[in-house]
C-alpha positions as CSV (number, residue, x, y, z in Angstrom):
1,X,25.1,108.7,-23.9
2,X,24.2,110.8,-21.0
3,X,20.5,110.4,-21.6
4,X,20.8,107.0,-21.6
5,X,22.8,107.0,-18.4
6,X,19.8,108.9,-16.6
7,X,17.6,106.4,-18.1
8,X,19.8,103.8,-16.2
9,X,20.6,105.7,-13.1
10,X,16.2,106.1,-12.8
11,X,16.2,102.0,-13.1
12,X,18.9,102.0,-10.2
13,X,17.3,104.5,-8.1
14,X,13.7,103.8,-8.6
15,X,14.1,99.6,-8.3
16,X,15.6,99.6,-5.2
17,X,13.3,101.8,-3.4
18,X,10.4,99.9,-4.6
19,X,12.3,97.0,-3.5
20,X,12.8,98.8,0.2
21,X,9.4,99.5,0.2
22,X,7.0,97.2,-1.7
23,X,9.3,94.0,-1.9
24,X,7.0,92.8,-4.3
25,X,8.2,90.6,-7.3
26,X,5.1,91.0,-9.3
27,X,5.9,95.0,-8.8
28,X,9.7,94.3,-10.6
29,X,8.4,92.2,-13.2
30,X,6.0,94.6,-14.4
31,X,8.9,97.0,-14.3
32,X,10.4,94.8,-17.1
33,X,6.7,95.0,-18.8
34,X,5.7,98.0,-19.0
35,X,9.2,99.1,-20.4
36,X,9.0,97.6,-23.3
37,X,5.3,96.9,-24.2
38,X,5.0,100.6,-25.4
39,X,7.3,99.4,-27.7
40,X,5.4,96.8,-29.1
41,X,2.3,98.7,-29.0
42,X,3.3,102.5,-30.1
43,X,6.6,102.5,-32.3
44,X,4.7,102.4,-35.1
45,X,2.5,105.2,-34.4
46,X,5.9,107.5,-32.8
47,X,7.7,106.2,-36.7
48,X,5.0,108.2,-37.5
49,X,5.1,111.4,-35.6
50,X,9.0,111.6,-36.6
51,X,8.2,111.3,-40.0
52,X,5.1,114.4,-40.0
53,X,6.8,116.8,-37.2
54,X,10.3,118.0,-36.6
55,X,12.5,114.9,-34.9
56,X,13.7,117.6,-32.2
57,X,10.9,118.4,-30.6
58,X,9.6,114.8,-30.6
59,X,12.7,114.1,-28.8
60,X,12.9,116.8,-26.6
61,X,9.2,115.9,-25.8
62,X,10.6,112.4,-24.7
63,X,13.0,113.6,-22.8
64,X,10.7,115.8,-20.4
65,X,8.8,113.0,-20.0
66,X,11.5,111.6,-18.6
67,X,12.3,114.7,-15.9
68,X,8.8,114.6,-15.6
69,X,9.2,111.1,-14.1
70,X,12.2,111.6,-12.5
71,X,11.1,114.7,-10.8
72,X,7.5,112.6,-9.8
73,X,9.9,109.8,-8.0
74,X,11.4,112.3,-6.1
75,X,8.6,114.3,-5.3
76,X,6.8,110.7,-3.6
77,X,10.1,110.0,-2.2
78,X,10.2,112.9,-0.2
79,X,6.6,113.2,1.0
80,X,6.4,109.2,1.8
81,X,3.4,109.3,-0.3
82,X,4.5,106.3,-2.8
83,X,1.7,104.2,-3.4
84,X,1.4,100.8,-5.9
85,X,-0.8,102.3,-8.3
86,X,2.2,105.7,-8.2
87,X,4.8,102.7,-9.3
88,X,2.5,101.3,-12.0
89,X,2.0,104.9,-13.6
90,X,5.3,106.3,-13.7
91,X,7.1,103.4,-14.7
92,X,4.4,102.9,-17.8
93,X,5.1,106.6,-18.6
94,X,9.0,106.5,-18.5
95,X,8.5,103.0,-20.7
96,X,6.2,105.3,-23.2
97,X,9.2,108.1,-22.9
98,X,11.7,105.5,-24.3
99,X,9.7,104.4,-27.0
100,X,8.9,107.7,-28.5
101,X,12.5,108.5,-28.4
102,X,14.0,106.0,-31.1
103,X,12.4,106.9,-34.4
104,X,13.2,110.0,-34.4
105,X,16.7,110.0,-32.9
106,X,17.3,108.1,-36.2
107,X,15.8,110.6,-38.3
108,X,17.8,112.8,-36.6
109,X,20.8,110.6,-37.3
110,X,20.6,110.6,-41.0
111,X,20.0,114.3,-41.5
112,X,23.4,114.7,-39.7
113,X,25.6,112.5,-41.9
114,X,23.3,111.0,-45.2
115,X,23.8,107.6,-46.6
116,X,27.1,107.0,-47.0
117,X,28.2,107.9,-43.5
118,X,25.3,106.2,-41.7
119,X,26.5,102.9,-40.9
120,X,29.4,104.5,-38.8
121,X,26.8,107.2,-37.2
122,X,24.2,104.4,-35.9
123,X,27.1,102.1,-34.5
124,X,28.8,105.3,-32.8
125,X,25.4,106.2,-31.4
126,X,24.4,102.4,-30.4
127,X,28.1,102.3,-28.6
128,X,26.9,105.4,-27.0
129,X,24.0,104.0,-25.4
130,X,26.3,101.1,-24.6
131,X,28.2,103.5,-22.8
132,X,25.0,105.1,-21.0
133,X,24.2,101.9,-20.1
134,X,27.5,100.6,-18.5
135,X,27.8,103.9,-16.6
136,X,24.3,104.0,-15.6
137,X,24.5,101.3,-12.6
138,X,28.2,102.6,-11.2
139,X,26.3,106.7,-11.2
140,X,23.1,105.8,-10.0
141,X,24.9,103.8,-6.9
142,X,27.1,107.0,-6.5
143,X,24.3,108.9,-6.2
144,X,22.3,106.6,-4.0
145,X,25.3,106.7,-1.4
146,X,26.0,110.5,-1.4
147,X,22.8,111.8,-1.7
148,X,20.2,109.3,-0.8
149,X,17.3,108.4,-2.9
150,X,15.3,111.6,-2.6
151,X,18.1,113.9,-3.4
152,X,19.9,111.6,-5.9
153,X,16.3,110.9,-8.2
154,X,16.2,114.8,-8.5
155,X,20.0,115.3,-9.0
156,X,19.3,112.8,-12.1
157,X,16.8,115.5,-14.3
158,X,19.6,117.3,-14.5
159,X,21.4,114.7,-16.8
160,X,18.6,114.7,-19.4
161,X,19.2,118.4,-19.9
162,X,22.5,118.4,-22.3
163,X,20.4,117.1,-25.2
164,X,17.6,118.3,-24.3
165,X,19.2,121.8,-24.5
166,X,21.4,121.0,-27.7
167,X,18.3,120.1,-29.4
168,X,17.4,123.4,-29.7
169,X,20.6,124.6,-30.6
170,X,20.8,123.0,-34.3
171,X,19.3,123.2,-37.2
172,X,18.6,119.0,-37.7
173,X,14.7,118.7,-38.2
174,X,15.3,114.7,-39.5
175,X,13.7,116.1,-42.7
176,X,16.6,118.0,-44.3
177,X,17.8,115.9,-47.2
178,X,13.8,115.3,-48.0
179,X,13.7,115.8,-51.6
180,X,11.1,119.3,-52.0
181,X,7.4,118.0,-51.7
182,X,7.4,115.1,-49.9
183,X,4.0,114.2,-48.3
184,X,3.6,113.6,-44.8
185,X,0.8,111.4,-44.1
186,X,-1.2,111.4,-41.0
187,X,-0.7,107.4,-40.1
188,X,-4.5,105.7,-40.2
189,X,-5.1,102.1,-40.1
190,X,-5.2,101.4,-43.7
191,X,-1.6,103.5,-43.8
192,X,0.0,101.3,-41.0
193,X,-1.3,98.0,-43.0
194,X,0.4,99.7,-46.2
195,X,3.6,100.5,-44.4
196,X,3.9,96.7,-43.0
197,X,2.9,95.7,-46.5
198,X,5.6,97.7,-48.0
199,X,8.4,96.0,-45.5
200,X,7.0,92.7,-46.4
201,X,7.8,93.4,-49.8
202,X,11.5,94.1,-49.2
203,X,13.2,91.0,-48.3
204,X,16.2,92.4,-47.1
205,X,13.9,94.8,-44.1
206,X,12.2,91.7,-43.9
207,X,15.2,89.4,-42.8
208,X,16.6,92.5,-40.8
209,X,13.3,93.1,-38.7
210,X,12.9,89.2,-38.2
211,X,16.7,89.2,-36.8
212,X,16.0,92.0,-34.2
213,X,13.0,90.5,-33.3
214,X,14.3,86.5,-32.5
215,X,17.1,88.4,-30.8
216,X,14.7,90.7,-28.5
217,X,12.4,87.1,-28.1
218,X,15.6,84.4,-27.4
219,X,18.0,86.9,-25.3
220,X,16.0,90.5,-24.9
221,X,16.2,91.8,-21.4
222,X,16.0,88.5,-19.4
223,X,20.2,88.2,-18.4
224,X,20.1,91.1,-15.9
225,X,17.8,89.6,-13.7
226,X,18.8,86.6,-13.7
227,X,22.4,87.4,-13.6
228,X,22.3,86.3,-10.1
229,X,21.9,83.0,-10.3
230,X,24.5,82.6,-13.3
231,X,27.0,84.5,-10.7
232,X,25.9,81.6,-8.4
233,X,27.3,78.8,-10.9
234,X,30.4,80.3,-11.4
235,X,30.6,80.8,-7.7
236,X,30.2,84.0,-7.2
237,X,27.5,83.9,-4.6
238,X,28.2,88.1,-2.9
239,X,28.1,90.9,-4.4
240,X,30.7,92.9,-5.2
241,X,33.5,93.0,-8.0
242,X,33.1,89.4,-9.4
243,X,29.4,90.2,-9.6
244,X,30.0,93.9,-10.9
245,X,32.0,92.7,-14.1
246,X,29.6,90.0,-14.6
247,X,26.8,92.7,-15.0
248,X,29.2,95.2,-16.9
249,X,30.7,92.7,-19.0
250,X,27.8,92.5,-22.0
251,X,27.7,96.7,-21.9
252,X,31.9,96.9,-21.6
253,X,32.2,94.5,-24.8
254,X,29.6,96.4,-26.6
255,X,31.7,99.9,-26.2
256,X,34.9,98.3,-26.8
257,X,33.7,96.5,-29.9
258,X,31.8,99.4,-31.4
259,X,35.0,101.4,-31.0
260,X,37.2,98.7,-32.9
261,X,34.5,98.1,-35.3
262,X,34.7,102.0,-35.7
263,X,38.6,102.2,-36.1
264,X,39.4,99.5,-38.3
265,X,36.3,99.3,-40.5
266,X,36.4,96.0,-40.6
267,X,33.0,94.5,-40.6
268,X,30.9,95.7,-43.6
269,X,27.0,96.4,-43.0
270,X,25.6,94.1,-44.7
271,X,22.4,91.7,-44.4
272,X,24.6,88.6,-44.6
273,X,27.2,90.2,-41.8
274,X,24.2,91.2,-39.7
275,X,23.0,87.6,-39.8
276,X,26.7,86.1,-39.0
277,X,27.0,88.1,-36.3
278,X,23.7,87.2,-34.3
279,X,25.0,83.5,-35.2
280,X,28.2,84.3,-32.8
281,X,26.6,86.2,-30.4
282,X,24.1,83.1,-29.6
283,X,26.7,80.4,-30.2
284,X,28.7,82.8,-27.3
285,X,26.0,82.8,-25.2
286,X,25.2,79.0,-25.2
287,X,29.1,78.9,-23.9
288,X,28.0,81.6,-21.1
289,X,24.9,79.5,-20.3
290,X,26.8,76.4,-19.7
291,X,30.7,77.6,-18.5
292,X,31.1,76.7,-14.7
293,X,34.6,79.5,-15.0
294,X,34.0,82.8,-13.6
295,X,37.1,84.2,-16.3
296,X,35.7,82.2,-19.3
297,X,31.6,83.7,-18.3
298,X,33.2,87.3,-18.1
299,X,35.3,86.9,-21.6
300,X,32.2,85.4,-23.4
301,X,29.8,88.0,-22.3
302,X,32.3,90.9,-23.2
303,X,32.7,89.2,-26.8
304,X,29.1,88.4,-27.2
305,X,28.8,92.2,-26.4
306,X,30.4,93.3,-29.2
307,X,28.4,90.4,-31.8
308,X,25.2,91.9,-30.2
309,X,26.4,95.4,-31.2
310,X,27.0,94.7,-34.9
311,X,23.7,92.6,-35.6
312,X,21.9,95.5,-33.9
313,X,23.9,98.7,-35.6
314,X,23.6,96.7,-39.1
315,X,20.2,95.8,-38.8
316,X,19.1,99.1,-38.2
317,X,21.5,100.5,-41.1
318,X,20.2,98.3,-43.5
319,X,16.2,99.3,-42.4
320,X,16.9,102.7,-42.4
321,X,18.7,103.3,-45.7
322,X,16.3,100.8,-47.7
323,X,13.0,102.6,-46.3
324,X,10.9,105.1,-48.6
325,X,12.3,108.6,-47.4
326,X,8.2,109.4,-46.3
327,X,8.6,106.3,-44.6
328,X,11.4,106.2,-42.8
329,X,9.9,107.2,-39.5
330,X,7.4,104.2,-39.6
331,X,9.5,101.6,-41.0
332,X,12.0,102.2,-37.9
333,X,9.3,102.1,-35.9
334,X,8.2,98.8,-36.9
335,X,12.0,97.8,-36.6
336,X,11.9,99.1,-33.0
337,X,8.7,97.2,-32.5
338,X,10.4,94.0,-33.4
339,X,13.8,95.2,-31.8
340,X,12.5,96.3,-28.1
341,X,8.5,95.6,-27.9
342,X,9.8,91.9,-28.0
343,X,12.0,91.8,-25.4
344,X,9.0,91.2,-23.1
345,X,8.8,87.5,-24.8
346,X,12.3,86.7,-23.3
347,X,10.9,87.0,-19.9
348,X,9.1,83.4,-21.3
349,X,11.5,81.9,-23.3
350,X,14.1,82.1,-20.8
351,X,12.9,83.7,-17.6
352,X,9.7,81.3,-17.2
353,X,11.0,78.3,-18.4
354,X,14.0,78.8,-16.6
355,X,11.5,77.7,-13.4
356,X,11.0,74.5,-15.2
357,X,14.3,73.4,-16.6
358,X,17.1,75.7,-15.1
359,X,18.0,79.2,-16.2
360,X,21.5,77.6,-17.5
361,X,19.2,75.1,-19.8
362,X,16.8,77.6,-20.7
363,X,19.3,80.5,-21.8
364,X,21.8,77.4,-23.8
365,X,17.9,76.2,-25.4
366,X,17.1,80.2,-26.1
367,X,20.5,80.9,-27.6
368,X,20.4,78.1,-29.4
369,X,17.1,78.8,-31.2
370,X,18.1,82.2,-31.8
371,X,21.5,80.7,-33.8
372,X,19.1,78.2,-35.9
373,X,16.0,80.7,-36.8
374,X,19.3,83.3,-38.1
375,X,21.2,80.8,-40.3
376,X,17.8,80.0,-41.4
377,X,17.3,83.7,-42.9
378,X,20.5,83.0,-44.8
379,X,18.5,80.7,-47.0
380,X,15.4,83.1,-46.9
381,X,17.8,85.8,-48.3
382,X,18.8,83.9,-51.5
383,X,15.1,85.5,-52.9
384,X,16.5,89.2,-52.2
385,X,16.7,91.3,-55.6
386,X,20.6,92.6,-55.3
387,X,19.0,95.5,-56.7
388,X,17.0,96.2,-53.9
389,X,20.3,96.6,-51.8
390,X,22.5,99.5,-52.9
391,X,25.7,99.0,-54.1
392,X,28.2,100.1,-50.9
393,X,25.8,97.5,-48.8
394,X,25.3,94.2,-51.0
């Protein structure tokens, strides 16, 4: 959580001073790019690297990338020196940082807790970035007012440091419950064409990495920048509190639904759940894209939230316990691939188009493919082998 809150706090910090100083839009939209085209182009490879090395120091490694970016900000803040080509470079390497983090983190995850227990350890850690995420904007503004941007960018390494320094304070490799001998394959071409080919052949990782990826494409990362002119249509047209829950409300109902999913056990990880829940989440959204009721936006987007919570903690379940265990790494990574490297399309499908038709149009058209292409998997999964599936998640 608190690594994911620095993450956050560095978007605050570092956007608005290239704001104040570039006010550039090309500059913020390859922000957007070049955060999560590494994931497109290197989870994969980073699966990889979790499943030959130990997880911690891959993430540890990550995460001084990230003081190492943090610290760079600050160090170009201070001396005036920020240049374009300074921007371009550090936000490409923080985007890099983020990607090589996931893989193994979930490694990591399932040495902690095994099979049985690793449905409730990815939704507690999703609703933990969910947290680092809703707290993110609220610190980084904190530290903006009381220490500046100089000060505050450098007060921000410091967050990183609690799992950086835990990480070398336990014994979880993400290879533990191995069974003796596995191989560890240095990942070539011919061995990323096999591991694709081997998630083909499972229809179940197939429907799974198909319904991350039309969620990343339809919805991905476009709201927050657009969230704006939403506010404006259900006249909220300052910033302040209105606008504030309106950008917290997706984040709040993601931690409040992990933690009732958590509690009452209620929604079982399966493929079909996963699938019923991306249905709600874009049906909810059509209702955001079209409500003109500043109460009714705020309670879909918290709801939606918590729908986009459980079709992302399932989906990754479901890959990770149905991947060969010399595999796992790569078969998350090409679930991240799908997950985050396609976010970047829903700059197109509802950021650009939105310049043609109307953001409100655009999003309703988006969320509404999204809701089609997922009940469509329903029928794609009548193929699945039951046996493919183990018992618990059927």
């Amino acid at each position: 959580m608190l690594s994911m809150m620095a993450d956050n706090v560095e978007h605050v910090i570092s956007y608005w001073v290239l704001f104040q100083v570039f006010h550039s839009p090309a500059l913020a939209g390859f922000a957007v790019i070049s955060h999560w085209v590494p994931f497109l182009l290197f989870s994969v490879y980073f699966g990889s690297l979790a499943d030959r090395f130990d997880c911690r120091k891959v993430v540890q490694a990550s995460q001084l990338l990230f003081m190492g970016v943090s610290a760079t900000w600050g160090f170009l803040f201070l001396t005036h020196q920020l240049e374009v080509w300074h921007a371009m470079a550090l936000l490409s390497v923080h985007g890099i940082a983020a990607a090589l983090w996931g893989p193994a983190e979930q490694l990591i995850l399932y040495d902690i807790v095994g099979p049985e227990a690793l449905p409730s350890a990815v939704r507690l850690n999703v609703t933990a970035r969910s947290l680092g995420m809703l707290c993110g904007p609220a610190v980084g503004a904190a530290l903006l007012v009381t220490l500046g941007e100089e000060y505050a960018i450098f007060a921000n390494v410091l967050i990183y440091l609690p799992l950086t320094i835990w990480l070398a304070r336990v014994p979880y490799t993400g290879h533990l419950r191995e069974e003796p001998g596995t191989k560890r394959v240095r990942l070539t071409p011919a061995g990323a064409i096999r591991v694709l080919r081997d998630v083909a052949d499972n229809p179940i990782i197939v429907s799974m990495v198909a319904l991350a990826g039309l969620g990343a494409i339809f919805l991905g990362a476009a709201l927050g920048p657009l969230m704006p002119e939403f506010a404006h249509n259900v006249g909220v047209d300052q910033a302040g509190l209105h606008y504030g829950l309106l950008m917290a409300a997706t984040a709040a109902g993601a931690v409040i639904g992990g933690i009732v999913l958590e509690s009452t056990g209620f929604v079982k990880p399966t493929a079909r759940t996963a699938i019923w829940a991306t249905v709600i989440w874009g049906v909810l959204m059509i209702g955001f894209a079209l409500t003109q009721n500043f109460a009714l936006a705020v309670g879909l987007l918290v709801v939606a939230g918590a729908a986009g919570l459980a079709h992302m903690s399932i989906s990754q379940t479901l890959v990770q316990l149905l991947a060969k265990p010399e595999e796992r790494g790569r078969v998350l990574g090409v679930y991240n691939m799908a997950a985050a490297g396609l976010k970047a399309g829903s700059g197109i499908t509802v950021g650009l188009l939105g310049a043609f038709v109307g953001v409100q149009w655009s999003l309703a058209g988006a969320s509404l493919a999204l809701t089609l292409l997922s009940l469509g998997l329903l029928l794609y999964l009548r193929r699945a082998d039951p046996v493919s599936l183990p018992q618990s998640h059927r």
